[in-house]
N, C-alpha and C positions, 0 to 999 in steps of 0.2 A: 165741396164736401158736405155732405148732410149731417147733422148735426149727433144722428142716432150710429154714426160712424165713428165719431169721437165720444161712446158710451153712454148717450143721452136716452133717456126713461119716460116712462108715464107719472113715475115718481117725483124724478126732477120737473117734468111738465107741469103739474100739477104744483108745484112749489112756487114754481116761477107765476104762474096764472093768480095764486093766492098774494105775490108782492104786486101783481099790476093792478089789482083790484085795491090795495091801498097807495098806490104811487103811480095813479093815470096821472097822461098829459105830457109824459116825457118816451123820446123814442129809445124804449129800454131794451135791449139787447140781452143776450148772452152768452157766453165763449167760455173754454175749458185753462184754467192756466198748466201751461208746461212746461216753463222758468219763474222761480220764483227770486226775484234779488229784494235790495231792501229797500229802492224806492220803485222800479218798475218790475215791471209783470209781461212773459210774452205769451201770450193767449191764439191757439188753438180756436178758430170761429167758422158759422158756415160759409162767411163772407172771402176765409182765408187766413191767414197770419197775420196777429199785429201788437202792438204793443200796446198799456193802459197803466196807469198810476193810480195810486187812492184816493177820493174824495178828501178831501179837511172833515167834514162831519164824521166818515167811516173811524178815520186816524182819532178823531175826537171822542167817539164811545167805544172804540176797541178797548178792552178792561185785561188783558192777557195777550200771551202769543199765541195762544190759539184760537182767537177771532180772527187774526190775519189772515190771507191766501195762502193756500199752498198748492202746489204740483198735483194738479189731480181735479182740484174744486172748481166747480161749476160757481161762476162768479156771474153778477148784473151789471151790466156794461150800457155805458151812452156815448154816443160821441162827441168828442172833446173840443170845440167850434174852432174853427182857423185852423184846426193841427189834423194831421193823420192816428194820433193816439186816442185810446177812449179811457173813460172816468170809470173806477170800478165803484159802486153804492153799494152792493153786499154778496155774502157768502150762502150760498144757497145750500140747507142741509143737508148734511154728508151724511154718504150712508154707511161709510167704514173710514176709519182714521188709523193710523200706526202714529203714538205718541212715545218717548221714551223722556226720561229725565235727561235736559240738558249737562253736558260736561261743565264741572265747576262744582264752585261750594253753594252757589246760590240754587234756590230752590223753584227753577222752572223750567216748564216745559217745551221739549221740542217737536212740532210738529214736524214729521216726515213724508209722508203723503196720506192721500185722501182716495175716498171713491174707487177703491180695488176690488178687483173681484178676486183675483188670486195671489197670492204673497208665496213665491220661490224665494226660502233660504237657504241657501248657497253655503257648501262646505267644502273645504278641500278635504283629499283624501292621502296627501301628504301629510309631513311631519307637524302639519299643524292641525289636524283632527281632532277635536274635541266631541266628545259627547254630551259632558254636561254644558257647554255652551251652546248647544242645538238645543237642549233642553230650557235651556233661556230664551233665545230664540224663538221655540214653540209659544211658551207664554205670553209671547208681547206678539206673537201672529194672531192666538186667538181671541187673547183680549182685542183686537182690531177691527173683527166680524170679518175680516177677508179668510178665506179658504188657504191653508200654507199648503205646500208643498215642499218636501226638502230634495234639494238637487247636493248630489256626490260628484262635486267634478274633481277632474284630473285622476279619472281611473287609472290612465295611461303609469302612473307611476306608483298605480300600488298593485300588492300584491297579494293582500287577501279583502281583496274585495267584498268576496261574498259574507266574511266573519264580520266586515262593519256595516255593512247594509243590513244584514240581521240584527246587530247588535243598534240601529238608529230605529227601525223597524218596531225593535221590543220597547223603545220609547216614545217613538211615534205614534202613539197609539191612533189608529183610524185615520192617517195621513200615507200620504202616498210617497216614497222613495224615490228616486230616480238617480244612477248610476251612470256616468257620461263624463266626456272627454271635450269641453270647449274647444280645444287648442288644435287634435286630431278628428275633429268632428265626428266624432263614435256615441252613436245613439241620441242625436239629438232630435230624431223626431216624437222620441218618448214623449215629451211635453206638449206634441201640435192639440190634442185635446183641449189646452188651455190658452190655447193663444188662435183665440176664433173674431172676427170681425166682430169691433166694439167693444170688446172684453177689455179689460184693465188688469196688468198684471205687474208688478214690481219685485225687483232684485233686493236683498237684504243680505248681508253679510260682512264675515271682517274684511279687513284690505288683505288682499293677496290672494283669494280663494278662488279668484278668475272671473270676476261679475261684469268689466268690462268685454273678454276676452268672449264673456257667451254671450253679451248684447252684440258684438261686433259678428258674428256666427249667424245671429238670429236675423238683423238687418241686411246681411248679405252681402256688406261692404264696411272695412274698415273708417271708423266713425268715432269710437270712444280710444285716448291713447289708451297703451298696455305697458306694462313693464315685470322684469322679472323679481322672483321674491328672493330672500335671502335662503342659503343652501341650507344655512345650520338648523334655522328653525322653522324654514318656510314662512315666515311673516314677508308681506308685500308695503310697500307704499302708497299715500291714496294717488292713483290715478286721477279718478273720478273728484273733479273737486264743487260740483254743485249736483241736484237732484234735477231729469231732466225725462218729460214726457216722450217718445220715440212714436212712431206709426212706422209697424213692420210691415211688409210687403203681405203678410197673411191678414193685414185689414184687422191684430187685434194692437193694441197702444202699451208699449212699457215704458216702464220707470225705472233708469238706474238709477242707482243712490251711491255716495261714495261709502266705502267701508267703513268699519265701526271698533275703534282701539277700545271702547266701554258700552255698555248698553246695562243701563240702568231703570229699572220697570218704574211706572207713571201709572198712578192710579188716575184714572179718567172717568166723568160723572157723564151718563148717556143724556144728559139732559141741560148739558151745560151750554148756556145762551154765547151767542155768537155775535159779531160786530152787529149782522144785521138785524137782529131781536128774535131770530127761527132758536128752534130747537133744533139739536142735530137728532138724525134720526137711525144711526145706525146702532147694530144691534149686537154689540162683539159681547164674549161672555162674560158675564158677575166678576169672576176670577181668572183670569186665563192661567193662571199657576192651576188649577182646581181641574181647567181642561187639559193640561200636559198630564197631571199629572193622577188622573181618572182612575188608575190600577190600586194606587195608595187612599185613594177617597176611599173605594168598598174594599177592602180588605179593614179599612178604619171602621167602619159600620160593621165589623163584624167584631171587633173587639168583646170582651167579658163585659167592662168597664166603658162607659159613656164619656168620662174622661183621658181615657188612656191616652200615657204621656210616653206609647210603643219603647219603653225599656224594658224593666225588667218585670212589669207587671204580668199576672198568670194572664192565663187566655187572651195573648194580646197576638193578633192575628197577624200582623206587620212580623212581627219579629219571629212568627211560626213560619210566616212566607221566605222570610231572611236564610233561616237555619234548611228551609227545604230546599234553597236554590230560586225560588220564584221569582224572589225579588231581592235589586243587589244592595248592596247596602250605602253604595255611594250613591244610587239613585234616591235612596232613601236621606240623607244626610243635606241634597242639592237640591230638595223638594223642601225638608224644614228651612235649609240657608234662603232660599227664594221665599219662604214665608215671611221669615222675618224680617229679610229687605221691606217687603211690600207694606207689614204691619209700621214700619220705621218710617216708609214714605209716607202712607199715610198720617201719621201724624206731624212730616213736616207740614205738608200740602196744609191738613189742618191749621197749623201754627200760621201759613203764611197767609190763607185766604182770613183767618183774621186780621191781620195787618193786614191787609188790605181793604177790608172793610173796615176800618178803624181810619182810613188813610184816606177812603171816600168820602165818611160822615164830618171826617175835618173840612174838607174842602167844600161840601154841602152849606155846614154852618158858618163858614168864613165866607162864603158866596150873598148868604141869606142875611148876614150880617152888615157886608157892605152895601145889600141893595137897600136894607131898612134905614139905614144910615144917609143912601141918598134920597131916599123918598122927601118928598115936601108934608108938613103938617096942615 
């Protein structure tokens, strides 16, 4: 398999040519990961399938959980002497990341995958439809730099279909819908545009919305289990229990993910250093709340007031849109709650990359200290 078959660039080439030029002398490789566990890695290579672990130096300057590999990254590989596994040395810059806040009180981050070119979020169009969580959704596809798509499965059992594809439609602003039946195979070739030889494309959604059921459709052969959701409220179980790269028979590569009982927005810096010392290089937006939510930005620029706080202030354009029908007001209400999340992370994030730089400069001077201590006079 050629290596531009598993997604590989002029981009990533040129990244890679920039670590040989500081790290000749070793037979450096590199492969795609398409499992990620917590001590080994199975990698996707032109050589074929195999498996590799971390360096001790890699494990030794990783500062977070997103210096790690994950499902998607284009990693530097050697191989491993006497063993059929290879050594991974580093994380070659990613040009689109989906990060979310990890579940828990602690304050960090989880990497979900890397290097997508299109991010399909997945909704059922049973009893569990939500709109303002598509709209969550939206924001953590755009902030990502992948291209969303929202997929409407399991038409098969609704029955006004068309009133909620409109109604995702008037949220989606500038994203594409798609309307489909995993399970009766109805309209699934709506999506072959994005699933082209090389391309990278990932499922995102809760459990139960059918994300196994349309990977197992797109491969062609039953591959991921399935199971059925609960009647009352349509909520599913996770099938899906790790994130795992695929190669479909249409030569383009997806990613299931398992479903998602929380999804917590992750402020992420496009510049933040990686195990290997690269910069990532991808390019998702400033805000992805700001790109959901694009209808409420310029109607805001149109206000009287430069600070308007859209209540009950005169000429406040939001709430002229409200009263006209324009715009709903729960949209309006799911747009500030998603602000203030974000404003709220951000300042953990802040709170905690200090402690952690407080936690570095200890270990710095307790290092420096011991060494002066063994020096001779």
């Amino acid at each position: 398999m050629k290596l531009e078959d598993l997604g590989w660039s002029e981009t990533f080439a040129h990244s890679f040519e920039c670590w040989l030029e500081l790290h000749a002398g070793k037979d450096y490789q590199v492969g795609r990961v398409a499992i990620a566990h917590r001590s080994q890695y199975h990698l996707y290579t032109a050589h074929g399938n195999t498996t590799a672990t971390l360096t001790g130096k890699f494990r030794h300057q990783a500062q977070t959980t997103e210096d790690f590999p994950a499902v998607g990254d284009w990693v530097v590989v050697r191989p491993q002497p006497e063993t059929p596994q290879y050594l991974i040395d580093a994380v070659l810059p990613r040009r689109s990341q989906i990060v979310r806040q990890a579940s828990g009180t602690r304050t960090t981050a989880q990497l979900i995958a890397t290097n997508i070119d299109t991010l399909f979020l997945v909704s059922g169009l049973d009893h569990d439809f939500n709109l303002r969580r598509i709209e969550r959704y939206l924001s953590l596809a755009w902030k990502s730099g992948a291209q969303p798509v929202v997929i409407l499965n399991k038409a098969d059992v609704c029955v006004n279909i068309e009133e909620k594809q409109k109604a995702v439609e008037e949220s989606a602003i500038a994203v594409t819908v798609i309307p489909l039946s995993a399970l009766h195979q109805a309209n699934l070739t709506a999506h072959n545009p994005y699933l082209n030889p090389g391309k990278t494309v990932a499922l995102l959604g809760s459990s139960g919305v059918g994300k196994s059921t349309l990977t197992n459709q797109l491969l062609g052969k039953e591959q991921q289990s399935t199971q059925a959701v609960r009647e009352d409220d349509s909520r599913g179980r996770h099938t899906t229990t790790h994130r795992e790269m695929l190669i479909l028979p249409s030569g383009a590569l997806l990613i299931d993910t398992p479903g998602m009982r929380e999804l917590q927005l992750w402020s992420t810096d496009q510049t933040t250093d990686q195990g290997s010392g690269s910069l990532n290089l991808w390019e998702g937006a400033e805000s992805g709340i700001e790109e959901t939510f694009q209808d409420i930005e310029k109607l805001s620029a149109q206000c009287r007031f430069r600070n308007c706080q859209h209540g009950s202030e005169p000429g406040c354009a939001i709430q002229a849109a409200i009263e006209t029908g324009r715009l709903s007001a729960k949209r309006l209400n799911n747009y500030r709650k998603l602000q203030k999340e974000e404003a709220y992370q951000n300042r953990r994030q802040d709170k905690q990359a200090q402690s952690n730089a407080k936690a570095r400069w200890k270990q710095i001077t307790k290092t420096a200290r011991k060494r002066r201590k063994n020096e001779p006079y």
